[in-house]
N, C-alpha and C positions, 0 to 999 in steps of 0.2 A: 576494488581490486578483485580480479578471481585467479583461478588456477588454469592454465591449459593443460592441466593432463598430465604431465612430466613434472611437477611439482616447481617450476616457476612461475615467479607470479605478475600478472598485464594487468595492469592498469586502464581502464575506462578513458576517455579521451579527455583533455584537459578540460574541457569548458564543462563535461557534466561533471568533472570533480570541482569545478569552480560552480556550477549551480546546486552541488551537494554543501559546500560549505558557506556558498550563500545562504541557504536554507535554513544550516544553522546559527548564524546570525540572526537571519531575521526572526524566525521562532522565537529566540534570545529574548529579541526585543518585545514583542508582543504581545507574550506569556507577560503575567505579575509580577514584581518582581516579590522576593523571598523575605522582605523586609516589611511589607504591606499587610495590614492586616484581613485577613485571618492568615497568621502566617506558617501555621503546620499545612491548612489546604495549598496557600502558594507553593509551599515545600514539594509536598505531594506531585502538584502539577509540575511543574518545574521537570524534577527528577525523571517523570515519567517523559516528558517528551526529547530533553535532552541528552547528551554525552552520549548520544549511541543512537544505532539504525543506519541503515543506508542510504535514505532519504529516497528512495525511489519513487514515491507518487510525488513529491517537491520537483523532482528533474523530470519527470514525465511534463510535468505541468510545464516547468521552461521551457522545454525542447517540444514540446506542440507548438508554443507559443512562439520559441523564437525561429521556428519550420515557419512560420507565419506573418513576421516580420515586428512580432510585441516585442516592450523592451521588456528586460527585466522588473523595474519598478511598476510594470502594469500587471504582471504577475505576481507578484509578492505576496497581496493575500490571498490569491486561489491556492497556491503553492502552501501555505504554513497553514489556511485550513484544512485539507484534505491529510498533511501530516498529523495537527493537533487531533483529528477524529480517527486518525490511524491509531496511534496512543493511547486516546480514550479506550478506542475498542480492544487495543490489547491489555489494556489494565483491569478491564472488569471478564476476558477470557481466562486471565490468567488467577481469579479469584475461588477459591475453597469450595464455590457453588457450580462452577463453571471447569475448567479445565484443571483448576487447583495442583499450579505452577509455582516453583519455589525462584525461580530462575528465568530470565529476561535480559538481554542484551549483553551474557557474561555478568549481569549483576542480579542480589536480590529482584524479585517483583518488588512490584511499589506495596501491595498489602503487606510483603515480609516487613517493609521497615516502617510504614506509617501506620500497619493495622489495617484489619476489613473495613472497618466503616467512612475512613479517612479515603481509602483509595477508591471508593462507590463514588465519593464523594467529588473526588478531585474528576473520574470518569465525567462526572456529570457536568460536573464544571464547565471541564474540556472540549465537550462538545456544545455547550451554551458558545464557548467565544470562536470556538469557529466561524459559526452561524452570524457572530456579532461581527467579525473580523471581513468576514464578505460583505457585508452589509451596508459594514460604514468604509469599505475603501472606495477611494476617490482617486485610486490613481491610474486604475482600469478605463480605457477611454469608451465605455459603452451606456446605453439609452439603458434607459428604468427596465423595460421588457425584456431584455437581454439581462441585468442584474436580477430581475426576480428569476430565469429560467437559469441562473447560475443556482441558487440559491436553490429551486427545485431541484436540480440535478443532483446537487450535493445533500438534500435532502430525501429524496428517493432511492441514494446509494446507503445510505445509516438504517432507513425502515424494515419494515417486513419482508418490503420485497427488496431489501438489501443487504445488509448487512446483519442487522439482525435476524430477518429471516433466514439466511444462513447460517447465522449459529444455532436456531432455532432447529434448525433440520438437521445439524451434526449433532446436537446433544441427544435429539432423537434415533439416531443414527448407529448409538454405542450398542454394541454386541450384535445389531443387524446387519443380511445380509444387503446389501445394493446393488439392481443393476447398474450399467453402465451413464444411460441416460438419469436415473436418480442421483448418483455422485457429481457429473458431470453440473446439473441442477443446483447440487448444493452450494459448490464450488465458483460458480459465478454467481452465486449471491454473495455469499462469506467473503469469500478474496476478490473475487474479479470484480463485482460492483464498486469498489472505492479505486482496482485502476481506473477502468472505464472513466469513471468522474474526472478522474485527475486528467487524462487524454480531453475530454470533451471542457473542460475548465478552462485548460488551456486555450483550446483549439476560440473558446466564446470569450474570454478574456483579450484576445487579438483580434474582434469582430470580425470572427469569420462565418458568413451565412454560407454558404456554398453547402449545397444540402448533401451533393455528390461527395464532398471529399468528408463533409463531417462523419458521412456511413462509413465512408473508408477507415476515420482514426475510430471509431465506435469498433468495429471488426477489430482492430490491429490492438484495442484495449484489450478487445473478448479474448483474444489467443496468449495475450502477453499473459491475462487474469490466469488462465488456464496453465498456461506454461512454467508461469509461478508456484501455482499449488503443484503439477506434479515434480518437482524442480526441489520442492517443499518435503516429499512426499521419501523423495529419493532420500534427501540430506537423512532425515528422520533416522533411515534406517541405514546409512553409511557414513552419516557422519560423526562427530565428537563433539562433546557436550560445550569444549572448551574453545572449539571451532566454529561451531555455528551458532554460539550465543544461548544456547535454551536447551533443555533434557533431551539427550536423544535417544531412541527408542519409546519417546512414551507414548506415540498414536498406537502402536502393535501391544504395549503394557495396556493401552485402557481400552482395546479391542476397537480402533476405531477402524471406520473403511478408509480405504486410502487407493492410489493408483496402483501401485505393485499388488496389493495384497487382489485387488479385484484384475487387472491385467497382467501382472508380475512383470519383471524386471525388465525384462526385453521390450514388450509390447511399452513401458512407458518410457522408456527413453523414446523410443518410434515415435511415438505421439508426443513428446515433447519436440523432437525436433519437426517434424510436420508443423506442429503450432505457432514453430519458432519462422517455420518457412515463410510460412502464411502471412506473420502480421509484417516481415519485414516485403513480401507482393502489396500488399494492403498500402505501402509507401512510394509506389512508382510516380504517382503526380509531382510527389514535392522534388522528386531530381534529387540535386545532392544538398536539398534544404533537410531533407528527411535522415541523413546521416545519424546526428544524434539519436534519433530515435529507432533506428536500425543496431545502432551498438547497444544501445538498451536495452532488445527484445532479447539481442544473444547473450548480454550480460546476465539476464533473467534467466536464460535457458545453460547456462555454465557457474552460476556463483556454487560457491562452495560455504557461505552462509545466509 
């Protein structure tokens, strides 16, 4: 759901609120269950990827895929890995060493309640069964080559030059100044590399080679990625703690760069809706196959968590 502005609230179109709670089921299923041993790490995992999120790289991945003509069952586990390595990565940002977060989804971090070495742990976990979860699915109809280049994609979006190397450049980042192009840098590593994935997951998930349009959903990941962080950026500083799920105020408490603070207030909304322009141009091929994924660039560019 988000806000229009007037402080009522619109709802997202049925089927991605039906591919948000499909998402959590299948997760559900997937993850360990809590009974299995080692059962304080299944705990751990569990907690962290459940009861909360929006699920948004889970619906990206559907709605490429079903812009495409995949069923849902061929997506399932591109969908719950790209969330489980969502998870991971917010569990080990959110730790004493890293952003040292008391607060996550309206609940505890997972470190508050299972302890630092338990939630490293569960992190680590978390991203072993992604990896394992695309691996061994069999219900995606594609050739071996196409399953390994899932599997790089979603491995190049967690690395150096992905994910973590965009944590890597924000923890470097604290109390410097940035220009524009360096933020921009950071930001589709950190955030935008795991949409992108989710977009391109899908898009290979429905064996789609069509190298023209794959650029096109790669673009409309880059902008949505971008759109997100400064969307992110805003909340931070306008929203409520009990609103958006997580501390607000604390990029400006631990001196981080951010969009307002290097273009201020005006200039990022401008560029978020520009971005927002863009990725929803980026979808003219699919006609009204691209629907979903239109209401998700602007969902992106108006949540209010």
């Amino acid at each position: 759901m988000r806000d229009d502005g007037n402080g009522s609230r619109i709802e997202l179109p049925a089927r991605l609120l039906a591919y948000s709670a499909r998402a959590e089921t299948v997760l559900s299923g997937f993850l360990p269950p809590e009974s299995q041993a080692p059962v304080e790490l299944h705990r751990a995992m569990r907690y962290a990827v459940l009861g909360g999120g929006k699920r948004l790289r889970p619906m990206l991945v559907y709605a490429t895929g079903a812009a495409l003509a995949a069923s849902s069952e061929a997506l399932d586990a591109s969908a719950a890995a790209v969330e489980i390595i969502h998870a991971y990565s917010l569990v080990h940002d959110d730790l004493p060493a890293m952003d040292d977060d008391d607060l996550r989804r309206g609940r505890p971090t997972c470190h508050i309640v299972f302890g630092e070495a338990m939630a490293i742990l569960a992190g680590d976990a978390l991203q072993a069964l992604a990896f394992e979860l695309l691996a061994a699915d069999v219900a995606a109809p594609v050739d071996a080559g196409t399953r390994v280049e899932m599997l790089r994609v979603l491995g190049a979006a967690c690395g150096s030059h992905g994910m973590a190397g965009g944590q890597a450049l924000d923890l470097a980042a604290v109390g410097q100044t940035l220009d524009v192009a360096e933020l921009e840098r950071m930001h589709v590593h950190k955030t935008g590399a795991l949409i992108r994935a989710s977009v391109r997951l899908g898009a290979l998930a429905a064996g789609c080679r069509d190298a023209e349009l794959l650029a096109r959903l790669e673009r409309y990941g880059h902008c949505v990625g971008l759109a997100f962080q400064i969307r992110d950026d805003i909340l931070d500083i306008e929203g409520e703690s009990h609103v958006i799920g997580k501390t607000a105020g604390k990029d400006a408490a631990n001196d981080k760069p951010t969009y307002p603070a290097i273009h201020g207030m005006t200039e990022s909304r401008r560029l978020l809706a520009a971005l927002t322009a863009e990725a929803v141009a980026q979808l003219a091929p699919l006609g009204s196959r691209g629907d979903d994924l239109m209401a998700l660039a602007r969902f992106v560019a108006e949540r209010v968590s």
